[in-house]
Each structure stands twice: as C-alpha cells, then as structure tokens.
C-alpha angles and dihedrals in degrees: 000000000000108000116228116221123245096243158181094242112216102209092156100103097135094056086061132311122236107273106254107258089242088048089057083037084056091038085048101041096042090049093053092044101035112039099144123095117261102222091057113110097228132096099271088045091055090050096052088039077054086056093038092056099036088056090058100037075056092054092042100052084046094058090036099251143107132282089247090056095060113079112178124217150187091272141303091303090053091044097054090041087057094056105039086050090041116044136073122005105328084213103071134055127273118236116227143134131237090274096090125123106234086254097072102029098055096050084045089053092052087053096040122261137209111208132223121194133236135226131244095277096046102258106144118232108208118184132184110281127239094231123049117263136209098212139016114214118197114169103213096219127020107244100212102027088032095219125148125239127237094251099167091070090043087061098051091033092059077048106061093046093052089237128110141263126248120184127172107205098169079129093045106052111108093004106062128025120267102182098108106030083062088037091056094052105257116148104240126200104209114187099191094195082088104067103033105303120108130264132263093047131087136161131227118208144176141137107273085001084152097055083048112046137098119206107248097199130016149207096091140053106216120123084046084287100305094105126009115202129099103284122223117244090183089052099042094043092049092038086050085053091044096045089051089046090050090043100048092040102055112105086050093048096049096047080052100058096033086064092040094057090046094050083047099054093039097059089042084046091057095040090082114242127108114258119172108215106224101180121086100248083199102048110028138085104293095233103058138074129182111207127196114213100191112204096025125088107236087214088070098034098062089056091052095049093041083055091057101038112270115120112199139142145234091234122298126009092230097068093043108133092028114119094229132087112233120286093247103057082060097045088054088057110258118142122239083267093054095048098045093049081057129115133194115209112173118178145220129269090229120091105266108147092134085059101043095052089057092045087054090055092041088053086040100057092035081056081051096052103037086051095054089062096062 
C-alpha cells in the first residue's frame, strides 16, 4: 500500500497551480537565449520579437484563432481590465451577475452596470435589460462556488443586443473545454498560472479582438497598440507551452480532479462533522469545492487548517485580507454567519485520491475540534 505524506496539502488550486517543471525549463532557457528587447530594431531584438510572435501564433492555433486576436498582458487582472474597459460602446453600462471576480465587476461598476442575480446554486440569470448596453460579462466558471455560467445564453443573448462578450475563464483553462465559447466569438481572459504557467502573464483573445479593442493605457505601441509596455518573450514562450498542455489535457485533467474532490467530500463526510456542500457537484469546475461549516468562524478555521497542513482559502485570493466574505456566498442567500463559516478547497489535476482522502480526515477532525470549543 502506497503511503501518503503528512503534508502540508496544497488545495488552492484556484488561487494559482505549481508552474510545470518544462514551462519553468521554456521561461529559463528563452530568457538566457533570448535578453534583448523585442521591440529593438537590431538583430538580437529581432530574435526575441521571432520568439514573441511565435508564442502567440502557438496560442492562437491552440484556441483556434489567429495570431492578431491574441493580445498578451500583465496577467488575468490586467486581461480582464482591458476588456471590460475596451470593448462595446464606453458609453453605456456593462450586464453581469454577481459572479464576477473583482477584476471584472469594478471596472464594470466604473463603467455602470446593470445587474443581473443569481440562483441558489450560483448560476447567474442574466435577462435582457430595459436600457441599451454597451458589454455583456459572464465569468465562465465561478471562482469561489466554482459553478459554471450559463454561457450559452450569454452568447445569444450578446447576439441579440448587437454588443460583445466578454468572459473571464482564468478558472476555466485545462479544466473545462474551451473549443466553442472561442469558436462563438466571445472574447475570452485566460490567466495560465492557474493551470500550470507562471504568474505575472495573461492573454487576452477573441475573433477580430484587434478591430474591437480600446487601449486601456498608453505611451507604446506594442501589442499593436493594445498594451504598451516591453513584452516578455520567456513568459509568453513558456505560457504558450503551458496553455497547449491545459488544453490538450483536459479531458485528463478534468476526469483527475473530478476524482480528487469526491475522494475529498466522502472522507470529510465519514469524519463525523457536519459540512453543507455549497458547490453544484453537477455544474462546477470539477476540481473545487466550497464547504459551509456552520457553527465555526472560518477566520479561525483556515488557520487552523493552515497549522495542520491543510492550505486552503475563504474565496479568491484577491480579496484575501478583505473583511467581507465573497459576494457570492451573500447573493445565494447566506447570512454574514454562514459566509464567513465558508471554505473554499480546489484540487490538483494530478491523480491524488490517496491524499485527498487523507486531506478530507485531516479538515474533518480540525471541524471537530474547532466545534468542541464552543
């Protein structure tokens, strides 16, 4: 019988996933090669521009577009700043539920936005609105939940108002397929950190992106003006490698974690202590699970869990810090008590059900514990 180690359990995932050990191999190997800038003129420019483009002719054959409608950024944030700012009539509000990752919604809300709701399960329900707008924003998958959005509906419904699409699948890269929400003309933020890439990069894709989009800062035109700024060859040439690999893998990757999070809820459902599983085993990404402890004080859970091995989180790391519980946990009804007694554990694509066995005893006996002190 294989042994399991003791920890510490990495179940983060959707915070951001370990680079793969070739990705950080491309970043290591382009960066040595290739030092000059590529936008200089001269012949070690031209050589890094060579890797630069042929990062992004490899993204774009991977999501089935052309070179033009790949714009690289800063990183997922940036990506989805870009669009929201960038795309439709800047005049007019953007339409969205309260799914969105703070990246997208306050931009949104600097724009106006007419807001949609959501079921109890997270799902958004987005009509058509009363006033003309200039964007629809649907997050593929919900980042804390974990449920997907009805996407479908968000595409015809862009379509019948005349505006685009924006969807931010950071969430979504390597664990659901992409293949028809590019292929509909949605404009799509991929943030490949979280499926093996490395951080401070993202991309930024779409059918005729480059007809569409605003810049969003200025004083540079690379990017073809999109986004000034010197580009990474390194990044973009290991993030190309790690996109192809979580598309190609998905499948795979999905049928793993799907395994991973049931192995999970089934040892914290024998420990013994009662655990409300928020997410919608049916219609999330297959790799998280957002669990309800009710009675216990999440704030005090996660260090707990952090103490005997288990890394976890409240919701998105981007919020980390912030007093409030996610958006979501209070537009799916739960009171201040509720969200705040909520965890969020997402898995790895690799096959750990062994491990994750023994992650979902260790979360069920630190509850325990946590729930005899009251």
């Amino acid at each position: 019988m294989t042994s399991v180690a003791e920890g510490p359990w990495f179940c983060d995932f959707n915070a951001g996933a370990p680079a793969l050990p070739e990705v950080l191999d491309a970043f290591v190997t382009v960066e040595r090669r290739y030092p000059a800038n590529p936008a200089s003129s001269h012949s070690l420019g031209r050589a890094a521009r060579g890797v630069l483009e042929d990062a992004r002719s490899r993204i774009a054959s991977a999501l089935m577009l052309t070179p033009d409608d790949v714009v690289f950024t800063g990183g997922g944030t940036e990506a989805a700043n870009l669009a929201v700012c960038g795309l439709g009539d800047p005049a007019l509000p953007v339409l969205l539920a309260p799914v969105e990752h703070p990246c997208v919604y306050e931009p949104a809300a600097a724009r106006g936005v007419i807001e949609g709701s959501v079921d109890e399960h997270g799902e958004a329900r987005l009509a058509p609105p009363e006033a003309p707008v200039g964007l629809v924003c649907l997050v593929h998958g919900q980042s804390e939940l974990g449920t997907l959005q009805p996407v479908d509906q968000a595409i015809e419904l862009a379509r019948s108002l005349g505006v685009p699409l924006f969807v931010d699948a950071a969430q979504t890269l390597g664990r659901v397929a992409l293949a028809d929400l590019v292929a509909s003309g949605a404009v799509v933020a991929l943030s490949p950190h979280k499926s093996g890439g490395l951080r401070g990069h993202g991309v930024l894709a779409g059918r005729g992106l480059h007809e569409m989009l605003r810049p969003l800062m200025r004083g540079g035109g690379q990017e073809s003006g999109k986004r000034p700024g010197t580009q990474s060859p390194a990044l973009a040439a290991a993030n190309a490698l790690a996109i192809e690999r979580a598309l190609g893998e998905q499948p795979h990757r999905a049928r793993c974690m799907r395994d991973n999070r049931a192995a999970f809820l089934n040892a914290v459902g024998n420990s013994d202590v009662s655990a409300r599983v928020l997410t919608p085993l049916t219609n999330s990404l297959p790799n998280t699970a957002m669990l309800c402890f009710e009675g216990i004080d999440g704030r005090s859970l996660l260090p707990a869990l952090d103490l005997a091995g288990v890394l976890a989180s409240h919701g998105s790391a981007c919020s980390t810090g912030s007093p409030q519980p996610p958006r979501i946990l209070r537009a799916i009804g739960l009171d201040e008590d509720r969200a705040r007694a909520c965890v969020r554990f997402s898995f790895s694509w690799h096959e750990r059900i062994e491990e994750c066995r023994a992650i979902g005893a260790r979360v069920g006996a630190v509850a325990r514990r946590l729930r005899k002190k009251i």
